[in-house]
C-alpha positions as CSV (number, residue, x, y, z in Angstrom):
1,X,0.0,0.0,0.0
2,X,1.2,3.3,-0.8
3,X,1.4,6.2,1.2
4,X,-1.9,7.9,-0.4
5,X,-3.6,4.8,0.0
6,X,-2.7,4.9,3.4
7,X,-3.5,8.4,3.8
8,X,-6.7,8.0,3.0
9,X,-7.7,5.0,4.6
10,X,-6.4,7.4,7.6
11,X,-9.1,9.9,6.9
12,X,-11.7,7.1,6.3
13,X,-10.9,5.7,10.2
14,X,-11.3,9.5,11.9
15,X,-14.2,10.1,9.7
16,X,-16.1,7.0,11.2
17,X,-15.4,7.7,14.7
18,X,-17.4,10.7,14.2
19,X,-15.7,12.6,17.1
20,X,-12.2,12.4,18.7
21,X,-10.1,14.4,21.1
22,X,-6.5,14.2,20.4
23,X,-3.8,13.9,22.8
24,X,-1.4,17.1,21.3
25,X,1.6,17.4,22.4
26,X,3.0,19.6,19.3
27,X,5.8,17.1,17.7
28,X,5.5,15.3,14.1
29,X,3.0,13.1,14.3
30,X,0.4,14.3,17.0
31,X,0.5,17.4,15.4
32,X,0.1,15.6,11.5
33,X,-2.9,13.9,13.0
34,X,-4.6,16.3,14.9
35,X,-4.8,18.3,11.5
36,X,-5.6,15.6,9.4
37,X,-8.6,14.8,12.1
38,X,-9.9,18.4,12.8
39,X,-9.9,18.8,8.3
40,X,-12.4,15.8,8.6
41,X,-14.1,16.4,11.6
42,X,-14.0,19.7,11.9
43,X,-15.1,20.7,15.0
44,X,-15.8,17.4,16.1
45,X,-12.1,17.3,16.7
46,X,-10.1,19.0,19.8
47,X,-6.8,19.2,21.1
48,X,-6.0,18.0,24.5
49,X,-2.5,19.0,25.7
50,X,-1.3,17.6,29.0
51,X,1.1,19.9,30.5
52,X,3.6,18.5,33.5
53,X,7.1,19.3,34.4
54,X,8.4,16.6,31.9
55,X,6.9,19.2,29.2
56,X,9.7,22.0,27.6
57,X,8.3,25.5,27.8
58,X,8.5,26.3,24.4
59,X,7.0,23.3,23.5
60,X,3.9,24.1,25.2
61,X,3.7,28.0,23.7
62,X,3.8,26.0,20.1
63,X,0.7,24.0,20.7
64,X,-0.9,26.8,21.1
65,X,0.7,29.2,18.4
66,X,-0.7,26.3,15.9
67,X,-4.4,25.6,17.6
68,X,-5.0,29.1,17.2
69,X,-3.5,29.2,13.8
70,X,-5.9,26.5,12.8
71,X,-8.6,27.4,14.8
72,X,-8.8,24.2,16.3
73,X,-10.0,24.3,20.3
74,X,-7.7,22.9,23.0
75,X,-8.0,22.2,26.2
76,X,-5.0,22.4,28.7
77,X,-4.6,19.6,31.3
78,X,-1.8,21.1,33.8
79,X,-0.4,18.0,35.8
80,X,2.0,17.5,38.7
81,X,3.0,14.5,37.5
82,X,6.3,14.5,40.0
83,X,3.8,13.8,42.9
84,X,2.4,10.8,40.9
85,X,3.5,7.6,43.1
86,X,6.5,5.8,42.1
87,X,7.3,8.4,38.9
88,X,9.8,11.1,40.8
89,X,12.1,7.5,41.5
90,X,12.9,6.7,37.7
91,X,11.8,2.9,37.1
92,X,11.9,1.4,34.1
93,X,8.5,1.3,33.6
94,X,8.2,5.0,34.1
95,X,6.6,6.1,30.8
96,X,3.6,3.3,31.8
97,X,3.1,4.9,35.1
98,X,2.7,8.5,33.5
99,X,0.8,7.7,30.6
100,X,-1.5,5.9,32.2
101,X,-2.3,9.0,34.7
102,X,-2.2,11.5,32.2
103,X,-4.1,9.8,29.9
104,X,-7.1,8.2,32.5
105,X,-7.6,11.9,33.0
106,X,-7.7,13.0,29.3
107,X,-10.4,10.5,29.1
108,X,-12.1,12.1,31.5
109,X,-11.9,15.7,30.2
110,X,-13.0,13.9,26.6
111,X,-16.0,12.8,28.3
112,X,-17.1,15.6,29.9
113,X,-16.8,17.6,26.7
114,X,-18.7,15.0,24.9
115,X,-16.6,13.7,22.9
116,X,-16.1,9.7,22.8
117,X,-12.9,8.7,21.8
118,X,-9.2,9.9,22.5
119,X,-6.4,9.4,19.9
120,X,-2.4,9.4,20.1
121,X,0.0,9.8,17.6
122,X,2.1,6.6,17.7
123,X,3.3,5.3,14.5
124,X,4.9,2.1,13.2
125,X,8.2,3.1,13.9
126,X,7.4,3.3,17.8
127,X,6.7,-0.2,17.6
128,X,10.4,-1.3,17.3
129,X,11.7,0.1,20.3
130,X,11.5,0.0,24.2
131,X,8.7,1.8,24.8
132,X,6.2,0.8,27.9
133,X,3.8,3.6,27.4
134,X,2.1,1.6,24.7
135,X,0.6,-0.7,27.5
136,X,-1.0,2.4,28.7
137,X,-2.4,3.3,25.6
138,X,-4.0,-0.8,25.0
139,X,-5.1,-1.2,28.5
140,X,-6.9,2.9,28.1
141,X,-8.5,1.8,24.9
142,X,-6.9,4.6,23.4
143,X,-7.0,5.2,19.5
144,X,-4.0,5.1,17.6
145,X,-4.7,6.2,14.1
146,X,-1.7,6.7,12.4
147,X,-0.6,3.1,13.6
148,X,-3.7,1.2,12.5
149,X,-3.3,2.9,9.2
150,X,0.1,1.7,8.7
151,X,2.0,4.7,8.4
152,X,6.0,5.3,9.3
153,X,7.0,8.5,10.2
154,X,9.3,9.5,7.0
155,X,5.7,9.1,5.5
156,X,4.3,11.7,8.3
157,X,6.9,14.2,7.2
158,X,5.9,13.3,3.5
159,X,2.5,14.2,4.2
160,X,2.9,16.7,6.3
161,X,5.2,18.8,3.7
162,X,2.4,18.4,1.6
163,X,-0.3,19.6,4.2
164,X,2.4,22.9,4.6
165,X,2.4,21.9,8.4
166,X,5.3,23.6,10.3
167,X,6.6,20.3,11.7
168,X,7.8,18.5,8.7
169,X,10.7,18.8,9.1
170,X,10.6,19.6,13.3
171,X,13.2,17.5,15.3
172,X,12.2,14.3,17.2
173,X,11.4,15.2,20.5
174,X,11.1,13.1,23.7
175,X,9.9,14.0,27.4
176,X,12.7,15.1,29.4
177,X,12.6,12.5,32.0
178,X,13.9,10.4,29.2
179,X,17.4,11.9,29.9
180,X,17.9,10.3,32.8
181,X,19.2,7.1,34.0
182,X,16.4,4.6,35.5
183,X,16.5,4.7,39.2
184,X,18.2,8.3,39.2
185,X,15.6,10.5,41.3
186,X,14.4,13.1,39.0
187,X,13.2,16.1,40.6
188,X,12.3,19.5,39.0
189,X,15.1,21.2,39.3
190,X,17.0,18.5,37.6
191,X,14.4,18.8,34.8
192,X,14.6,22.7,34.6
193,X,19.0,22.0,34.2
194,X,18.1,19.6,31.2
195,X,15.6,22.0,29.8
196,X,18.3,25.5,30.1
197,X,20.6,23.2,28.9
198,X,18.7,22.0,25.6
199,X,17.4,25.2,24.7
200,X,20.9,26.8,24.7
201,X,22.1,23.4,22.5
202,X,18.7,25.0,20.1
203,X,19.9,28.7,20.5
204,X,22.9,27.4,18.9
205,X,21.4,26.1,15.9
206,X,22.0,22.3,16.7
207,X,18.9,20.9,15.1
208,X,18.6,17.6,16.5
209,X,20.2,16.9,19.9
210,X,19.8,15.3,23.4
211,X,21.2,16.0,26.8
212,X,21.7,12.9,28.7
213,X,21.9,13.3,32.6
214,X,24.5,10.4,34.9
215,X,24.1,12.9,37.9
216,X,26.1,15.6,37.7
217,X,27.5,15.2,34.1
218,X,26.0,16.1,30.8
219,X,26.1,13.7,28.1
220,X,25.4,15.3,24.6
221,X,24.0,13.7,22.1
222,X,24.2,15.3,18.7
223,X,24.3,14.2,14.7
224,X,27.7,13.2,13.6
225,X,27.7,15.9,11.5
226,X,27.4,17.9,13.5
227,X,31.0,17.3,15.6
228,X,33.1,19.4,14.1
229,X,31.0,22.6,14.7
230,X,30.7,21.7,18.3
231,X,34.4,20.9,18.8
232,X,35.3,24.7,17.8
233,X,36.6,26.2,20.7
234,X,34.4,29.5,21.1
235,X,31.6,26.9,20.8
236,X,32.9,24.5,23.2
237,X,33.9,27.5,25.5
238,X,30.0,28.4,25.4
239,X,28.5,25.1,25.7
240,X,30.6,24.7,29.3
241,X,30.3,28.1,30.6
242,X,26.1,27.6,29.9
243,X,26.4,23.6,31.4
244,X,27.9,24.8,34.5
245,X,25.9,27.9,34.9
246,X,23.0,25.5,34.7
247,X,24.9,23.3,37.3
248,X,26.8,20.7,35.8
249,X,29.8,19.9,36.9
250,X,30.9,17.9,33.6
251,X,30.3,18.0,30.5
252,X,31.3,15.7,27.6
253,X,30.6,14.6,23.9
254,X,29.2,11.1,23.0
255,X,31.0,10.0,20.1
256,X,28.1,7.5,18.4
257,X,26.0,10.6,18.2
258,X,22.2,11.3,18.7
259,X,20.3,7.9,18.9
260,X,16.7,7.1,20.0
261,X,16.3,5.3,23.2
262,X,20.0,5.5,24.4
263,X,19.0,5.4,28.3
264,X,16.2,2.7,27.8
265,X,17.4,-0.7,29.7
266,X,20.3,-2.6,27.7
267,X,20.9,0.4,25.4
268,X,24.2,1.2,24.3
């Protein structure tokens, strides 16, 4: 099946659910299918964006920019999800223990606003990795379109070119309690480090990059290509003075470069 056909087989599946409420977070494919669901459904589609302390900023201030760009309605969910049980201590089945809470909760604010079913924007890339938040997702019933429809994410980006969406070509982006080691406490000033860290990494132009966290050094993930711009010295010089200032002691350079997943259990 090509990717039209499996475009609109994508349309066909929101269009017979009749309503949905989609779980926004503003990356590449949530935002690809919240789009694709509100041009069907019109209003009959909504954007629920869950805001916690694993959730950058900037990335919250672009869910926004876009729902009002489209016109589309949204509805905020502010969580503290550090006073969730068991989350603040890192375990590897962290991601299950926050998706479930945030999105048991989304379902509710779906049903309140009458709408009856809740989407997410997992593709069939996310089903070759670690990735215990899909449990959530099956045992919540939730809806995931873009997976059912068979569609990868070079094919979002395809699509989404096409659609002139403003995340075609947007890096990959995870929640930042992904940059830490399991079993490492995370508490929110560790997150708000990562987070002034990350955005200076973006300041810099570094498109797609990670900061990974082994207590009180920085680990930097970045494209391969990307190594000998980092390695100049007024660079360098900046990227320390900014680490520190956020309160690392060390920082260093991982030589195989940005990868998915790097701090999930037997990476390497």
């Amino acid at each position: 099946m090509n990717v039209e056909e499996k475009f609109e087989n994508l349309k066909k599946n929101l269009r017979e659910l009749g309503n949905v409420a989609i779980a926004f977070s503003g990356g590449v494919d949530s935002t690809f299918l919240l789009k694709v669901a509100h041009d069907v459904l019109g209003d009959n589609a909504i954007a629920i964006t869950a805001i916690s302390e694993f959730f950058p900023a900037h990335e919250i201030e672009d869910t926004k920019i876009f729902c009002r760009r489209e016109k589309i309605r949204q509805i905020i969910l502010e969580e503290k999800i550090l006073d969730v049980e068991n989350i603040s201590d890192n375990p590897p089945d962290r991601c299950y223990l926050c998706k479930k809470n945030l999105f048991s909760k989304i379902l509710k604010l779906a049903e309140e606003n009458k709408i009856s079913h809740v989407a997410e924007g997992s593709n069939v890339d996310d089903t070759g990795d670690y990735r215990p938040g899909m449990k959530a997702i099956k045992e919540l019933q939730i809806k995931s379109p873009l997976l059912s429809a068979g569609i990868c994410k070079s094919e979002i980006r395809t699509l989404s070119k096409k659609l002139n969406l403003p995340t075609w070509d947007k890096p990959s982006f995870a929640c930042l309690a992904s940059r830490f080691v399991h079993g490492e406490k995370i508490t929110a000033q560790k997150l708000s480090r990562v987070e002034r860290a990350e955005d200076f990494l973006r300041e810099k132009k570094f498109k797609q990059f990670r900061v990974r966290v082994h207590e009180n050094l920085a680990r930097i993930e970045i494209l391969p290509e990307d190594f000998e711009k980092i390695i100049r010295s007024e660079i360098r010089g900046e990227i320390v003075k900014n680490f520190r200032d956020a309160g690392f002691d060390y920082v260093s350079l991982d030589l195989q470069g940005y990868r998915t997943g790097s701090m999930n259990p037997g990476a390497k």
